[in-house]
C-alpha positions as CSV (number, residue, x, y, z in Angstrom):
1,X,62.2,45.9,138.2
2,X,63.7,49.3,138.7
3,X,65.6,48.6,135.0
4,X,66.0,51.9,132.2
5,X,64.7,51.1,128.8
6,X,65.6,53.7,126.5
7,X,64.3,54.4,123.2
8,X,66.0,56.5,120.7
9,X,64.2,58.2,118.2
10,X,65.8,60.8,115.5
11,X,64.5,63.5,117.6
12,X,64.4,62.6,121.1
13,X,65.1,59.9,124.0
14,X,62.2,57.9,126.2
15,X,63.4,56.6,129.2
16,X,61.1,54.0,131.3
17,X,61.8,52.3,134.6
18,X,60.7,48.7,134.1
19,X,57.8,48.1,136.8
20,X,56.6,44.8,136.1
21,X,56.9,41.3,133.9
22,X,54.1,38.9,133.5
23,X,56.3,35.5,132.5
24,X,53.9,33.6,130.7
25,X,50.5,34.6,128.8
26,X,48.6,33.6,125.7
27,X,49.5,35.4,122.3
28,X,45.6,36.0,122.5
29,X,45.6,38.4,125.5
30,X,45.7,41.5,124.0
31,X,44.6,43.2,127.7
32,X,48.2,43.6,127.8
33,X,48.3,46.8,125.5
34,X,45.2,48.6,127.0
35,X,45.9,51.7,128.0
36,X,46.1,50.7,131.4
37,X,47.8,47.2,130.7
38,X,45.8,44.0,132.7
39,X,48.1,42.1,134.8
40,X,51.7,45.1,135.1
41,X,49.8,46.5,138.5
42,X,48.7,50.2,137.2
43,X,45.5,51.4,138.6
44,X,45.3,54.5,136.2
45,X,46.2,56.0,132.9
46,X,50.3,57.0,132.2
47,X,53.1,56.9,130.1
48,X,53.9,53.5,129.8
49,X,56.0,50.9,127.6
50,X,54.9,48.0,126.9
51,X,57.6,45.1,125.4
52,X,56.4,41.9,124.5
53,X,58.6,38.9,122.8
54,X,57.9,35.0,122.8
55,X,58.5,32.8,125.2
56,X,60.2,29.8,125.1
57,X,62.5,31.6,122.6
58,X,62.0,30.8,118.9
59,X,58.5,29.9,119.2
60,X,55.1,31.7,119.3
61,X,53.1,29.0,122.0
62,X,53.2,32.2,124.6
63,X,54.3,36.0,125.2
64,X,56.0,37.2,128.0
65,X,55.5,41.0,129.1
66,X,57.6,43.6,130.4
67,X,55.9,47.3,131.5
68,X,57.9,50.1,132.1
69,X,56.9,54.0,133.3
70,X,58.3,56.8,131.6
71,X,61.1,58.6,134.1
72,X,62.3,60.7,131.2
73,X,61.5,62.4,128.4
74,X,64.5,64.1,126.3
75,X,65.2,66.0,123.1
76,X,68.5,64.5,121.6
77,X,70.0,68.1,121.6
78,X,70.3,67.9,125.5
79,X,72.8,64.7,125.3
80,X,72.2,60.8,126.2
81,X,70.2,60.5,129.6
82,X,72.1,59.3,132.2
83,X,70.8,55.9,131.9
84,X,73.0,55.2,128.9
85,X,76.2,57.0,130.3
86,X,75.5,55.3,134.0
């Protein structure tokens, strides 16, 4: 928790502040990606990130989760945020 993602698109930067990870859940439980997710701890609507990737690596028995908030919002024309020159 407290980690930047950054995503870069052609246009802009998105920085998030990773908030929460749920470890271990069925590829079935798409609750994950509601707008607000079930199970990162959010109690209303925001800007969030969701990441998801399989878990144990190189199979697709489970997900693991990742939520970030957004901290930062950037047009590429202002420079990198400070998270990536940190």
């Amino acid at each position: 928790p407290g980690d930047p993602i950054v995503v870069e698109t052609q246009n802009k930067y998105f920085v998030y502040k990773m908030a929460s990870i749920l470890p271990v859940t069925s590829p079935s439980n798409t609750a994950v990606l509601d707008a607000i997710p079930k199970g990162a701890g959010f109690t209303k609507a925001g800007r969030y990130i969701t990441l998801t990737t399989c878990t144990p690596e190189f199979t697709s028995k489970y997900r693991m989760i990742v939520w970030g908030t957004m901290v930062e919002e950037r047009s590429r024309d202002k420079g990198k945020p400070d998270a990536l020159v940190d």
